[in-house]
PyMOL commands that place a pseudoatom at each C-alpha (Angstrom):
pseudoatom trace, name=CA, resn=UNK, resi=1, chain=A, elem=C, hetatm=0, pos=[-10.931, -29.976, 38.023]
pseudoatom trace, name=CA, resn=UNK, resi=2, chain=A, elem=C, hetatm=0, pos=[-12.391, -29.384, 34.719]
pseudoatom trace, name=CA, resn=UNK, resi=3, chain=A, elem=C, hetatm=0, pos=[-10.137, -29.297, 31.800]
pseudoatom trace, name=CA, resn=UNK, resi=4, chain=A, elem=C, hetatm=0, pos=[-10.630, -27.385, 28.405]
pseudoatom trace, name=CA, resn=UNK, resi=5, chain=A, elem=C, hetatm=0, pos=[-9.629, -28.667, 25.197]
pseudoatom trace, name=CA, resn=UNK, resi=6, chain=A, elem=C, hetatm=0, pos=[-9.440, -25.785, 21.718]
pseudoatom trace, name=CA, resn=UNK, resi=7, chain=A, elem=C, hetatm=0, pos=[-8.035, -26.821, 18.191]
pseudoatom trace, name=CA, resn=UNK, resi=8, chain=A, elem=C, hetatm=0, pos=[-7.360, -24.199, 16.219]
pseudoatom trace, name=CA, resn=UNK, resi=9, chain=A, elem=C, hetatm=0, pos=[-5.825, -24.161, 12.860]
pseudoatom trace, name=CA, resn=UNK, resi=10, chain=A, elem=C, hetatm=0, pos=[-4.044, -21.381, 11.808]
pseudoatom trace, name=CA, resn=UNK, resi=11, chain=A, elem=C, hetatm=0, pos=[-0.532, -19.931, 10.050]
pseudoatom trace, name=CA, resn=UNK, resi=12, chain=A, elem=C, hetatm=0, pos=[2.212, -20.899, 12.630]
pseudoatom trace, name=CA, resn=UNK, resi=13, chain=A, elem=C, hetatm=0, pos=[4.354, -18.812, 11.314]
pseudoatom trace, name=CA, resn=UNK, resi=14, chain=A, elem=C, hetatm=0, pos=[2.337, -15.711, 12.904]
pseudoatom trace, name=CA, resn=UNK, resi=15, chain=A, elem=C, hetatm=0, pos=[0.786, -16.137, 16.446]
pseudoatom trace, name=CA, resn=UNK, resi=16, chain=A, elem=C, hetatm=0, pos=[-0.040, -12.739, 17.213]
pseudoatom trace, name=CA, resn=UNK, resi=17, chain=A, elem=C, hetatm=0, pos=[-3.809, -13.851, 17.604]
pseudoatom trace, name=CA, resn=UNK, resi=18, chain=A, elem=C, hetatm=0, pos=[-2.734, -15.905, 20.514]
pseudoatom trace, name=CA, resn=UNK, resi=19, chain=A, elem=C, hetatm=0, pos=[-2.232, -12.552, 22.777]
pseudoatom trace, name=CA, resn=UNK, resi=20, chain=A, elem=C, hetatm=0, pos=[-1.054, -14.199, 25.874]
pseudoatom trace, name=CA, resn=UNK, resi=21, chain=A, elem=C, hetatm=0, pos=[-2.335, -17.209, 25.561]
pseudoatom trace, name=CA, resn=UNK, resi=22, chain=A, elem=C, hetatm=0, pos=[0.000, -19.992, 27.366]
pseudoatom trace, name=CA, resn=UNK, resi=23, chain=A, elem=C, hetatm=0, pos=[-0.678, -23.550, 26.404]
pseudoatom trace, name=CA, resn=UNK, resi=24, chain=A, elem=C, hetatm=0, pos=[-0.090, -26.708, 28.609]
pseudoatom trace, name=CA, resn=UNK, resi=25, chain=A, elem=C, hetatm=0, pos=[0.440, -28.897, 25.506]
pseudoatom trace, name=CA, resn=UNK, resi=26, chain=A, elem=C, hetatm=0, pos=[1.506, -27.627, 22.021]
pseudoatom trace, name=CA, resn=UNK, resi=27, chain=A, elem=C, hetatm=0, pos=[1.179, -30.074, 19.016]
pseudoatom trace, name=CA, resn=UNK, resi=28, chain=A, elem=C, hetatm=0, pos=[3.525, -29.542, 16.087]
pseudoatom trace, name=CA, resn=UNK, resi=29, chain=A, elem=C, hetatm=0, pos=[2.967, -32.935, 14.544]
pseudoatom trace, name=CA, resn=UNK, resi=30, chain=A, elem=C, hetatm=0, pos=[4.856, -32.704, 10.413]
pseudoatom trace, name=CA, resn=UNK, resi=31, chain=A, elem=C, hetatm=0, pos=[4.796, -28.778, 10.639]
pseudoatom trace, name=CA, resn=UNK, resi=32, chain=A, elem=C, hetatm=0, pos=[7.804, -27.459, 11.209]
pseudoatom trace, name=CA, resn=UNK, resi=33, chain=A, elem=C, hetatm=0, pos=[10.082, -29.273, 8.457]
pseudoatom trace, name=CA, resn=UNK, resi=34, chain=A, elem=C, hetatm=0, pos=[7.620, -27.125, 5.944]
pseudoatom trace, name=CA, resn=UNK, resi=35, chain=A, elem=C, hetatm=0, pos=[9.026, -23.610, 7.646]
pseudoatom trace, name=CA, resn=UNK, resi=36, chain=A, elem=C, hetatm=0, pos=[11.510, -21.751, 6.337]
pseudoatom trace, name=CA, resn=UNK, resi=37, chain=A, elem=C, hetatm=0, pos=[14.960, -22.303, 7.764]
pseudoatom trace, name=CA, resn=UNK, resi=38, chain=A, elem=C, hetatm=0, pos=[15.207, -18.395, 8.433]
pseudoatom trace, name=CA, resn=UNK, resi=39, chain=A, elem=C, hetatm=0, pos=[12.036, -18.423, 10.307]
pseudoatom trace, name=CA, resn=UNK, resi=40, chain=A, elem=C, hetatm=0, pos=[13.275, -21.397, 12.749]
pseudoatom trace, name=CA, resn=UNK, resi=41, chain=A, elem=C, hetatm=0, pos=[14.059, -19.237, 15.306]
pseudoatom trace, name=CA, resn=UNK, resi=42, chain=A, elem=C, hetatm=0, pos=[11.257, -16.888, 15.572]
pseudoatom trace, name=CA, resn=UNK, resi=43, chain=A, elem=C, hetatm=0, pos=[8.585, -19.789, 15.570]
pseudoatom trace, name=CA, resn=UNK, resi=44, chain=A, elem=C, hetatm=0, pos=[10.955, -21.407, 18.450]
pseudoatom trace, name=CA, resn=UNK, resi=45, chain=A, elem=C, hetatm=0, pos=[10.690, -18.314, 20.332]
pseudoatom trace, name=CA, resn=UNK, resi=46, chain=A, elem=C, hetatm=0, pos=[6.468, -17.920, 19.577]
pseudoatom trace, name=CA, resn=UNK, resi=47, chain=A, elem=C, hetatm=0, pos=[6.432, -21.579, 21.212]
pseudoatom trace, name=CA, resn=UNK, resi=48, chain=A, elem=C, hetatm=0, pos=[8.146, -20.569, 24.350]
pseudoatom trace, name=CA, resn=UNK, resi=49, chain=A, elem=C, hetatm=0, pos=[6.398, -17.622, 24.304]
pseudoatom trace, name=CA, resn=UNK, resi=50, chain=A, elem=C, hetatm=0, pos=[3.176, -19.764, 24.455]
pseudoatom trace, name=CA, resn=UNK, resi=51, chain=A, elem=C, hetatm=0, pos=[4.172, -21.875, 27.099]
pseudoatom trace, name=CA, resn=UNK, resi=52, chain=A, elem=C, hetatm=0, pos=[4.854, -21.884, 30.423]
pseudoatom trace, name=CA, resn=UNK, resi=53, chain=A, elem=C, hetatm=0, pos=[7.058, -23.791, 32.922]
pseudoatom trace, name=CA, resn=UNK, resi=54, chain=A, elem=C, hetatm=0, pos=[5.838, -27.867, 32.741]
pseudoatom trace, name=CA, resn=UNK, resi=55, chain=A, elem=C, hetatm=0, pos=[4.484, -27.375, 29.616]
pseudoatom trace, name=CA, resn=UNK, resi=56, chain=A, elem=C, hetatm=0, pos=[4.747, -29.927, 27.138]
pseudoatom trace, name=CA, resn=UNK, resi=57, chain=A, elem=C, hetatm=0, pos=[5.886, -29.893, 23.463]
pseudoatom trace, name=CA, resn=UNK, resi=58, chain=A, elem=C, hetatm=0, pos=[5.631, -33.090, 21.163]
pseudoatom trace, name=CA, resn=UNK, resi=59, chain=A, elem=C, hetatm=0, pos=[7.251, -32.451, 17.862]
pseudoatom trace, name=CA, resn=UNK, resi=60, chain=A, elem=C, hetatm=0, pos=[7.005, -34.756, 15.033]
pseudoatom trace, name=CA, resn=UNK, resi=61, chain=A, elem=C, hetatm=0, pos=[9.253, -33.808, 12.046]
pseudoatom trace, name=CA, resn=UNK, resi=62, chain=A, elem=C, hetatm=0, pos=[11.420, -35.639, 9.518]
pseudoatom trace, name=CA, resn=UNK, resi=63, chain=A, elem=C, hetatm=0, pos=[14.925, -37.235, 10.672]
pseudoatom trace, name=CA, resn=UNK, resi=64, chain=A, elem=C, hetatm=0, pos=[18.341, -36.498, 9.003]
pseudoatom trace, name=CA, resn=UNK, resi=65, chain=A, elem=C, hetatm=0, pos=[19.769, -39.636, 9.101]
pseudoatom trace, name=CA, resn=UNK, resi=66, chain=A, elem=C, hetatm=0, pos=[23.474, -39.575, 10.654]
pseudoatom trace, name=CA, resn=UNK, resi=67, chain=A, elem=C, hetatm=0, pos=[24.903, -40.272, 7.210]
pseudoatom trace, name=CA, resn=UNK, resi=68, chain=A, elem=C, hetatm=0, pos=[23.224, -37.880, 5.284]
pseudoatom trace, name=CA, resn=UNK, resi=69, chain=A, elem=C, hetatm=0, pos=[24.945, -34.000, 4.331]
pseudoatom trace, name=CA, resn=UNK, resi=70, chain=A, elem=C, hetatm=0, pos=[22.254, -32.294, 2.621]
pseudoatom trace, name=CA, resn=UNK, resi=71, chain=A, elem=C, hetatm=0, pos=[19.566, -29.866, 4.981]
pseudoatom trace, name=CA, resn=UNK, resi=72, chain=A, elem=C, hetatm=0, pos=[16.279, -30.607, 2.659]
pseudoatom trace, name=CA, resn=UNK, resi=73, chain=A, elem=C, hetatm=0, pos=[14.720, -32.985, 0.315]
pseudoatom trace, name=CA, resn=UNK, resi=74, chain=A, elem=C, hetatm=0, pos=[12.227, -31.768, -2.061]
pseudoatom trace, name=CA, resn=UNK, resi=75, chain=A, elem=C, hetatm=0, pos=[9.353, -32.960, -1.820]
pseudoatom trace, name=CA, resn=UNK, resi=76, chain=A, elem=C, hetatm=0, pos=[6.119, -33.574, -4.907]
pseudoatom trace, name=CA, resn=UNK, resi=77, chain=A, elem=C, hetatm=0, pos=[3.860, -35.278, -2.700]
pseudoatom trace, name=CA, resn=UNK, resi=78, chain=A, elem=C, hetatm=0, pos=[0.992, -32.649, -3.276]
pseudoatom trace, name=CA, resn=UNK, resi=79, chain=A, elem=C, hetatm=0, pos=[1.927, -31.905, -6.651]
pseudoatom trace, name=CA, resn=UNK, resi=80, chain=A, elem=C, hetatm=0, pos=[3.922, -28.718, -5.825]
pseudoatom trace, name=CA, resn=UNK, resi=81, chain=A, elem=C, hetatm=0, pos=[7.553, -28.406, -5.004]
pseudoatom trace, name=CA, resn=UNK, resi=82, chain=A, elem=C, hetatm=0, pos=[8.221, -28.223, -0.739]
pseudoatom trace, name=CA, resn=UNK, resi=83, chain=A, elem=C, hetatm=0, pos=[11.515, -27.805, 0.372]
pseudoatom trace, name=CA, resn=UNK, resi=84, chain=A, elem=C, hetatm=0, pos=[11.416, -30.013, 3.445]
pseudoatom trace, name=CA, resn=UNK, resi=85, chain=A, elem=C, hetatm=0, pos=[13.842, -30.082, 6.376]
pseudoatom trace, name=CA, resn=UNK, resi=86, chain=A, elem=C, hetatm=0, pos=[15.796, -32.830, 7.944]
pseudoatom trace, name=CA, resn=UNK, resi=87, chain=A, elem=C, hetatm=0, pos=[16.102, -32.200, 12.104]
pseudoatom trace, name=CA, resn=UNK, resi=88, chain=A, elem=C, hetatm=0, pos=[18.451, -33.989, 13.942]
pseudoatom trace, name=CA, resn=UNK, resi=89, chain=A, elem=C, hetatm=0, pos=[18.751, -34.105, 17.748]
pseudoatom trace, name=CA, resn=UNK, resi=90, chain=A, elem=C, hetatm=0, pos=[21.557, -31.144, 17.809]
pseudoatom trace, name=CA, resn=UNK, resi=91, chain=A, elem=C, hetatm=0, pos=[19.051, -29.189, 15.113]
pseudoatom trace, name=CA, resn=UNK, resi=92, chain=A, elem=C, hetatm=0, pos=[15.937, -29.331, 17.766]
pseudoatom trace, name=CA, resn=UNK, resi=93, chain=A, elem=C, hetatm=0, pos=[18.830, -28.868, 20.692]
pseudoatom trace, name=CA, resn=UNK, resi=94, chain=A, elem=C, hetatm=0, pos=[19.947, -25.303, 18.680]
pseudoatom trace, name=CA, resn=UNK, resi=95, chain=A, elem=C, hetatm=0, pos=[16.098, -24.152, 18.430]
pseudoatom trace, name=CA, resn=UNK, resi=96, chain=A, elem=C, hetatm=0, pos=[14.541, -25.275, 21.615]
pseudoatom trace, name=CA, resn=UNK, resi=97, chain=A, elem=C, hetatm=0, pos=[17.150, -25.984, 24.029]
pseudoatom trace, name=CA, resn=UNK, resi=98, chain=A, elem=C, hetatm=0, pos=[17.387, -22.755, 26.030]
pseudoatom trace, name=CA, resn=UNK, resi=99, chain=A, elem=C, hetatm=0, pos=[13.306, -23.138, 26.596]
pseudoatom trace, name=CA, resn=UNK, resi=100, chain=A, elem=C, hetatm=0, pos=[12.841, -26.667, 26.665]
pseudoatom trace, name=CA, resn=UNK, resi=101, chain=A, elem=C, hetatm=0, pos=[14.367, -29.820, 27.664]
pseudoatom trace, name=CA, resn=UNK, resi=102, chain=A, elem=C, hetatm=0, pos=[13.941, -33.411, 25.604]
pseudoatom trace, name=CA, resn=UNK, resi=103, chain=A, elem=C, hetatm=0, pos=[12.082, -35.922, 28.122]
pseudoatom trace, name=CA, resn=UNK, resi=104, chain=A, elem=C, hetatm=0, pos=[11.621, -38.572, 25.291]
pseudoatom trace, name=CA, resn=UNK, resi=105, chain=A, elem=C, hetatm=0, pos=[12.584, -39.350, 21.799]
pseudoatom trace, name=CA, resn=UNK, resi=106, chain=A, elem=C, hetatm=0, pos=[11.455, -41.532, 19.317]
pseudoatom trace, name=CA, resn=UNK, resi=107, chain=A, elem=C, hetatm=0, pos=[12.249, -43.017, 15.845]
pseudoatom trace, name=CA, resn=UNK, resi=108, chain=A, elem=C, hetatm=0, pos=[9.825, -43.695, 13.783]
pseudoatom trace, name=CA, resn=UNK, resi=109, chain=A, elem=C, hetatm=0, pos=[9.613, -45.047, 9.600]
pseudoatom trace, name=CA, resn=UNK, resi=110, chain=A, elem=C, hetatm=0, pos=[5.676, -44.829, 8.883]
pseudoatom trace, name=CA, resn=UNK, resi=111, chain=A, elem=C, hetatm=0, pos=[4.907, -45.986, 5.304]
pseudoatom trace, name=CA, resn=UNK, resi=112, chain=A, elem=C, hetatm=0, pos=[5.169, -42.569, 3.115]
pseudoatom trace, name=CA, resn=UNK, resi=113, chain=A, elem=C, hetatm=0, pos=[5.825, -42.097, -0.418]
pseudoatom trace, name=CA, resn=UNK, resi=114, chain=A, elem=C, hetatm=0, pos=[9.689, -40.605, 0.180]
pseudoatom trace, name=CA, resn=UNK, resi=115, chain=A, elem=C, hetatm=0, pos=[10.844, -43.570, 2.795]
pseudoatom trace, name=CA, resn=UNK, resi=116, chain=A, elem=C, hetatm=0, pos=[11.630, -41.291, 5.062]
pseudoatom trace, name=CA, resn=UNK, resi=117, chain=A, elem=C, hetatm=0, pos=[12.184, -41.511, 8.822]
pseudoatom trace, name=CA, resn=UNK, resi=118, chain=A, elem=C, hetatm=0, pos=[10.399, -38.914, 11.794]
pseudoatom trace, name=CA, resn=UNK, resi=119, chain=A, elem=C, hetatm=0, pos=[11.835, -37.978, 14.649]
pseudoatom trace, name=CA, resn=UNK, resi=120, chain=A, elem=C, hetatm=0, pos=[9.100, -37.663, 17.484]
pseudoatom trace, name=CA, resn=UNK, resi=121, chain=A, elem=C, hetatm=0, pos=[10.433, -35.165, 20.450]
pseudoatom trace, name=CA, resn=UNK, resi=122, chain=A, elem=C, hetatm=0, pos=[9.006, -34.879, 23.612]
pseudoatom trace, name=CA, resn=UNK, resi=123, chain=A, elem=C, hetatm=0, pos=[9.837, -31.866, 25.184]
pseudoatom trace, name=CA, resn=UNK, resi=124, chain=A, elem=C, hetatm=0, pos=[9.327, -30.239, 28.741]
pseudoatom trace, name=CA, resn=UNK, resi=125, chain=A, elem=C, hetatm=0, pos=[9.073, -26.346, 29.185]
pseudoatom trace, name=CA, resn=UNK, resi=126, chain=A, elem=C, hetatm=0, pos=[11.801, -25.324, 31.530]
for i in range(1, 126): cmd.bond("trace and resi %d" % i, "trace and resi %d" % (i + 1))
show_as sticks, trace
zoom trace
C-alpha cells in the first residue's frame, strides 16, 4: 500500500478549497487558540467535515489552568496584539465532542516567552 503525504498551508478559517477532501490525519498544532471564539464552531464543524470515521486529530493549543477565570491572554510575541485562547478539556469536549472522541491527552510547559502551558489532544473521528 502506498501512502500519500500533502502539506498545505492555508487560512483555516475557510476550507472551501478542500471540496471533499477527507483527511486521515489533521494537524492543528498552536492554531486554533489564534481563532476567534465566534468562529470555534464553524472550524469544528470544517474538521469533521474533513474527516472521516478513524480519522485522527492531534490538537496542540494553550491550557487554562484549573485556577484561572479569564478566556484569553494577550499576547506581544510578534510585536502585534493576539488575543489568545485558553482550552480546557470541557472547552475541546463542547467543540469536538459530538465528532470526535479524546484517545490521549497530554500536558506540556515548553520554554516560551508567556510561561504558558499546552494542552496536546489526541482525538479519534467517531
Amino acid at each position: 500500500m502506498k501512502s500519500q503525504l500533502t502539506f498545505t498551508v492555508a487560512d483555516i478559517t475557510d476550507l472551501s478549497f478542500l471540496g471533499d477532501a477527507r483527511f486521515d490525519l489533521v494537524l492543528d498544532w498552536a492554531a486554533l487558540h489564534c481563532i476567534p471564539k465566534e468562529m470555534w464552531k464553524e472550524y469544528a464543524a470544517h474538521i469533521a467535515a474533513h474527516t472521516h470515521k478513524d480519522s485522527l486529530y492531534l490538537l496542540r493549543a494553550f491550557a487554562k489552568e484549573p485556577a484561572e477565570t479569564h478566556e484569553f491572554i494577550i499576547d506581544h510575541a510578534t510585536h502585534t496584539t493576539t488575543k489568545v485562547y485558553l482550552f480546557d478539556d470541557a472547552i475541546i469536549d463542547e467543540l469536538f465532542g459530538d465528532a470526535f472522541r479524546v484517545i490521549r491527552t497530554h500536558h506540556s510547559k515548553p520554554r516560551t516567552k508567556a510561561h504558558r502551558s499546552f494542552n496536546e489532544y489526541l482525538m479519534v473521528r467517531m
